[in-house]
Legacy VTK file of the C-alpha trace (Angstrom):
# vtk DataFile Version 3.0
C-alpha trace
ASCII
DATASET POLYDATA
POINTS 190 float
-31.165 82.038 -53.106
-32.099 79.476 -55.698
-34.292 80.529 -58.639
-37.536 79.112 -59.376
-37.929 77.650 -62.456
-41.309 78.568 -63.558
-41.105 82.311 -63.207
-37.251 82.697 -64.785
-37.244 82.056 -68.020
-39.332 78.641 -69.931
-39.204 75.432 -67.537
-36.682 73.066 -68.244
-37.364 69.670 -69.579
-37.220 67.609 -66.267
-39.867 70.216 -64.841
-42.150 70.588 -68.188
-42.465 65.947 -68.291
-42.999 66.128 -64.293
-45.993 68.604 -64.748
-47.504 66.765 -68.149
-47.330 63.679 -66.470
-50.897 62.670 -65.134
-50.749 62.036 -61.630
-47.497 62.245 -59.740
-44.706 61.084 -61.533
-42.134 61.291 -59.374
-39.982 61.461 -62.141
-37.247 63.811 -59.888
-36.789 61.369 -57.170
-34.739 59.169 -59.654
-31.247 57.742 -57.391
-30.201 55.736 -60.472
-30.056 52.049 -58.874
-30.599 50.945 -62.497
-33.838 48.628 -61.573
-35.585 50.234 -64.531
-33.531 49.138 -67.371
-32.598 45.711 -65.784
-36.395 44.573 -66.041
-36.959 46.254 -69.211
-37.688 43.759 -71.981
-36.827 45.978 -74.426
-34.014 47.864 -72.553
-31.534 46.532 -75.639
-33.404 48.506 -78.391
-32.625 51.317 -76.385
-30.207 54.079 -77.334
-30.495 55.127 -73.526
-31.913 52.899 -70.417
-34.812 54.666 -68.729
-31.887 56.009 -65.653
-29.939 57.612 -68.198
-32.892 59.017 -69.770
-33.995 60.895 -66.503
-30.234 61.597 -65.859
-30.151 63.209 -69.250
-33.449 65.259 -68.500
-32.093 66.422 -64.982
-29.073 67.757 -66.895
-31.731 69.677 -69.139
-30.442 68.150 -72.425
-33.703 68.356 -74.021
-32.746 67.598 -77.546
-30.872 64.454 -76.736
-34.022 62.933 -74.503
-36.786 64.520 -77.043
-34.615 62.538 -80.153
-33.907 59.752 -77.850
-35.819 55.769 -79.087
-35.983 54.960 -75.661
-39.667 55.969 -75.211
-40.628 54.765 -78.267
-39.212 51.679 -77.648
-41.130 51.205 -74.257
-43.723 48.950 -74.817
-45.747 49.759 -71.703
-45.429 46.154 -69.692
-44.866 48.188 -66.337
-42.214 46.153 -65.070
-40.147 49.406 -64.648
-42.865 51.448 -62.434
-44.057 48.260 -60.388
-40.225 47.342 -59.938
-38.975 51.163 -58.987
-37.938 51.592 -55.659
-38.851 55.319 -55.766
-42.445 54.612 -56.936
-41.510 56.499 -60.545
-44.546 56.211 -63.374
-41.770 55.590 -65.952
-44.518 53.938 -68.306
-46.112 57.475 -67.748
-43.604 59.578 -68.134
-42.192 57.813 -71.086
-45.666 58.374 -72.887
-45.101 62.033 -71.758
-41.629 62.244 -73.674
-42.558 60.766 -76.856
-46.019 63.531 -76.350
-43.381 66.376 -76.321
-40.919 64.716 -79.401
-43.854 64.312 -81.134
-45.662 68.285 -80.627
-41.994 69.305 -81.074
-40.993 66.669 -84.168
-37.610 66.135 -82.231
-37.848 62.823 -82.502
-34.686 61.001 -85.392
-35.688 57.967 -86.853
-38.782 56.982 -88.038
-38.084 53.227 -87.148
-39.069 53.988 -83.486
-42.546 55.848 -84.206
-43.065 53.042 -86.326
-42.147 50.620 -84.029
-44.932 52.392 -81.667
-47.451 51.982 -83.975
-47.236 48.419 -84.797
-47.729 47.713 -80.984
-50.430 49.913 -81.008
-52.242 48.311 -83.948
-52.274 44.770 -82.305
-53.855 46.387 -79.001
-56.019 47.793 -81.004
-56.998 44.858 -83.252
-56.869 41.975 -80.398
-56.307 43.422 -76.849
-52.831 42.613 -76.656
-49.446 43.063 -78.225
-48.569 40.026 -80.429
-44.336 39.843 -80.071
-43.587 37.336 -83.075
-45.777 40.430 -85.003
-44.359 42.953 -83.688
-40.756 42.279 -84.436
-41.257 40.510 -87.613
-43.232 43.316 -89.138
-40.457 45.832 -87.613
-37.733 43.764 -88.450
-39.118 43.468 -91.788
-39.456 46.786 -92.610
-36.520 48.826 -91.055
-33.662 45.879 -90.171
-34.246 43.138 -93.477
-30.855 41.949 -93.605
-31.131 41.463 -90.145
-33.833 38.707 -90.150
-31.123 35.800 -90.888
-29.136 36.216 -87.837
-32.365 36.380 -85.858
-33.643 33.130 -87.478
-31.730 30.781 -84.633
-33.007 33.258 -81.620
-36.675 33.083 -83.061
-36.242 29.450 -83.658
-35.059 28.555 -79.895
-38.191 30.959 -78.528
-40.526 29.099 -80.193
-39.549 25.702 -79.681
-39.222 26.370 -76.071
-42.352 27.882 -75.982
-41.185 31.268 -75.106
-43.193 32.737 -77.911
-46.157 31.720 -79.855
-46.337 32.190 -84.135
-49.939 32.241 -84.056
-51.681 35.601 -83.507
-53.217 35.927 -80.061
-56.852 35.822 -79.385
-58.454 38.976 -79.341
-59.394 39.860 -75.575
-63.092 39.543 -73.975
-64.766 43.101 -74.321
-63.158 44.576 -77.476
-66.096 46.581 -77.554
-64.956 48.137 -74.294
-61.479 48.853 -75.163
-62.250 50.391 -78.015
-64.648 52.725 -76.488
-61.588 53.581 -73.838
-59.501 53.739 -76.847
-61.759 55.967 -78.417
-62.202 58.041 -75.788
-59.089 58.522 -74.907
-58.229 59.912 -78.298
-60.633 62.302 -77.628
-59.115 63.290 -74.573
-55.973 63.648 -75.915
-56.946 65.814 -78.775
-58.923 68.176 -76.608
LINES 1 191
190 0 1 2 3 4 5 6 7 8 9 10 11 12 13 14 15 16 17 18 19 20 21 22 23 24 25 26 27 28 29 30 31 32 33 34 35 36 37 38 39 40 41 42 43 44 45 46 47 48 49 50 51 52 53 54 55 56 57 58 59 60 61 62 63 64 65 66 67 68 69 70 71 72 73 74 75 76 77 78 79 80 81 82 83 84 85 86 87 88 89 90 91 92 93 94 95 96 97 98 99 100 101 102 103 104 105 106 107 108 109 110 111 112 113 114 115 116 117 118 119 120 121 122 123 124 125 126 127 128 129 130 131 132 133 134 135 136 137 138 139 140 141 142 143 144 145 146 147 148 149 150 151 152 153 154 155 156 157 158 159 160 161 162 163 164 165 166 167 168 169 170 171 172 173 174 175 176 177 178 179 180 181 182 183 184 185 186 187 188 189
């Protein structure tokens, strides 16, 4: 007979992000085809993909998934949860990891944090995530010396139109986000 987690002893990471996840996550009916991290645009910043993040929190190794960048470096397109064959909220239950690192300061490096704020400042400020912004101010500040290498890459994205250097216009109903915004704040602090 199999013990249940929530009455022996505290619940173990996989369990604790399934039930702080709004909704139904799903989060335990990962079979690791990999779909996750192979439409992830950001899946090379990544210390771990998104599978081996929820095969590290089946295993219970909380302190490797709670120091983990990966959630921090998930920049909430949704590729991953509309592309998941299993119907995981791995947007979701990313936002639920970097909750716990946070509450629990396991998280390393300040460069991913930061890198989480910078998004959030251009949704906040235009409605949208900006990428020439958000990786030049990141770059800039935690990876300098890596700018010159990345001059060429930049370069070819914006010649070919892959990326734009001016700052995006800021969305129809700001006011309205920013009420959401608000209020989810609120929510959250409650």
């Amino acid at each position: 007979m199999t013990s249940n987690p929530t009455t022996s002893g505290p619940p173990s990471l996989l369990h604790e992000v399934a039930m702080r996840t709004p909704g139904n996550s799903h989060v335990e009916m990962c079979i690791q085809c990999g779909t996750c991290g192979g439409s992830c645009p950001s899946a090379s910043a990544m210390d771990h993909t998104p599978r081996a993040l929820f095969a590290m929190l089946r295993a219970n190794m909380r302190d490797n998934v709670l120091s983990s960048n990966t959630p921090w470096m998930c920049v909430s397109c949704y590729f991953c949860t509309v592309r998941c064959p299993q119907d995981i909220h791995i947007t979701d239950v990313m936002y639920t990891i970097k909750n716990i690192s946070l509450e629990t300061k396991a998280y390393q490096a300040k460069t991913a944090s930061d890198f989480s704020k910078t998004f959030i400042r251009w949704v906040e400020n235009y409605g949208r995530s900006f990428e020439v912004g958000l990786a030049g101010l990141h770059t800039l500040k935690h990876f300098a010396g890596r700018l010159l290498a990345m001059a060429p890459m930049a370069i070819g994205m914006i010649t070919k139109k892959g990326m734009s250097i001016t700052p995006p216009k800021r969305i129809q109903g700001m006011d309205q986000l920013k009420k959401i915004l608000k209020r989810a704040k609120e929510l959250e602090a409650a």
